[in-house]
C-alpha positions as CSV (number, residue, x, y, z in Angstrom):
1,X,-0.3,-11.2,-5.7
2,X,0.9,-7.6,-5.2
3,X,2.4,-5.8,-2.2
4,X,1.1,-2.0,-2.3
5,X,3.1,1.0,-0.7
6,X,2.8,4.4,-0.3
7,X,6.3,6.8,-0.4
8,X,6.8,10.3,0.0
9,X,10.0,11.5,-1.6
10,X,11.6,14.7,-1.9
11,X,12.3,15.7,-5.4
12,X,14.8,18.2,-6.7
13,X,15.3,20.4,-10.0
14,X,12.6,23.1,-8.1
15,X,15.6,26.2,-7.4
16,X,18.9,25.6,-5.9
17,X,18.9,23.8,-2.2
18,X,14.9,23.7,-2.8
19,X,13.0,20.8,-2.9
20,X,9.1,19.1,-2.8
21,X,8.4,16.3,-1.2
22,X,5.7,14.0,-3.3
23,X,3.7,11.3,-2.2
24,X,3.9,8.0,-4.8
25,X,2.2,5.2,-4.8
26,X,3.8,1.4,-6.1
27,X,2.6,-1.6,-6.7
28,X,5.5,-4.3,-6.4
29,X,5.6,-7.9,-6.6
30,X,4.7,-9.6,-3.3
31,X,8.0,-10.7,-2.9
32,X,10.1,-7.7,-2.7
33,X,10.7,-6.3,1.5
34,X,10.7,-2.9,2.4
35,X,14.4,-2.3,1.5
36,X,14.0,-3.5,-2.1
37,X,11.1,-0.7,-2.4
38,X,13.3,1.8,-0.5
39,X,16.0,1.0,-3.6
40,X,13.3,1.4,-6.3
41,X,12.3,4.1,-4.7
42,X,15.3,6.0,-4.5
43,X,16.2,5.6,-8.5
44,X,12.5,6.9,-9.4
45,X,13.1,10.0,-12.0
46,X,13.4,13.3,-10.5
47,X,13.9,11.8,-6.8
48,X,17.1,14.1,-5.1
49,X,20.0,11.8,-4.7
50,X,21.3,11.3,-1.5
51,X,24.0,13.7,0.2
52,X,26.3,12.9,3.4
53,X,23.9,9.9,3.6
54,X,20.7,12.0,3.9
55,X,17.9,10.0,2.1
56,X,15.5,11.5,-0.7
57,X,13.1,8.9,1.4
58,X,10.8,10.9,3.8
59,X,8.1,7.7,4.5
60,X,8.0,4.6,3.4
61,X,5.0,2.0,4.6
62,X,3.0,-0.3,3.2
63,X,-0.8,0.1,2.4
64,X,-4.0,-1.2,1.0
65,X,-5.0,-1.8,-2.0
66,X,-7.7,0.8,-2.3
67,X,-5.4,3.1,-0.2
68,X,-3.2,2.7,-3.2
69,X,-6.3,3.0,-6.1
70,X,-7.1,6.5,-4.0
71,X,-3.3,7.5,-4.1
72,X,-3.4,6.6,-7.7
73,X,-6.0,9.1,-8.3
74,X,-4.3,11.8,-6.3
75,X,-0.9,11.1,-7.8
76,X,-2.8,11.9,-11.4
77,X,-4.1,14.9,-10.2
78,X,-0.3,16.5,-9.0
79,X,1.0,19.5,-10.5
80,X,4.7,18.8,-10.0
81,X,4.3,15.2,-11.2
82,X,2.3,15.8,-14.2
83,X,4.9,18.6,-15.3
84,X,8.1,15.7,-14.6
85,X,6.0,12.9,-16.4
86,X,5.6,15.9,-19.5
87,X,9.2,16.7,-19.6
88,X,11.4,15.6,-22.3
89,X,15.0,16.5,-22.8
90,X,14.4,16.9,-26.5
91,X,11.8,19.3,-26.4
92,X,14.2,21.8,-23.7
93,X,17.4,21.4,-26.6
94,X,15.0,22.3,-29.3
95,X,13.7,25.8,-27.2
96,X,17.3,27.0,-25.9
């Protein structure tokens, strides 16, 4: 059995004190409470690390599953994700 949860993080590397914020959607085992999800969440690639205690976390709450198979979809669909899931540090050496 799973727990489902929708986040919305803020994400960096978009221009200096700049950020988006990026709705995700996780799938975790049933065991694991809001605060082990707020953790995971907060070491996701890309996620801005916290500052003066100011959390990358805008939302956190748990959903349905078909609330999460529809955020699925959206999160395929994102711009900003699809070019973070496409970069590679490799590729970025190789061009400069």
């Amino acid at each position: 059995m799973s727990k489902y949860w929708k986040v919305i993080l803020s994400y960096g590397h978009v221009g200096k004190r700049n950020e988006v914020s990026v709705s995700r959607y996780l799938a975790t085992p049933n065991k694991l409470k809001l605060l082990d999800v707020y953790d995971l969440a907060s070491s996701m690639p890309g996620v801005k690390k916290s500052r003066g205690g100011i959390s990358a976390i805008r939302n956190l709450k748990q959903i349905s599953y078909e609330d999460y198979l529809l955020g699925k979809e959206e999160e395929n669909e994102d711009p900003y994700l699809k070019q973070l899931m496409s970069f590679s540090p490799d590729r970025e050496k190789n061009i400069a």
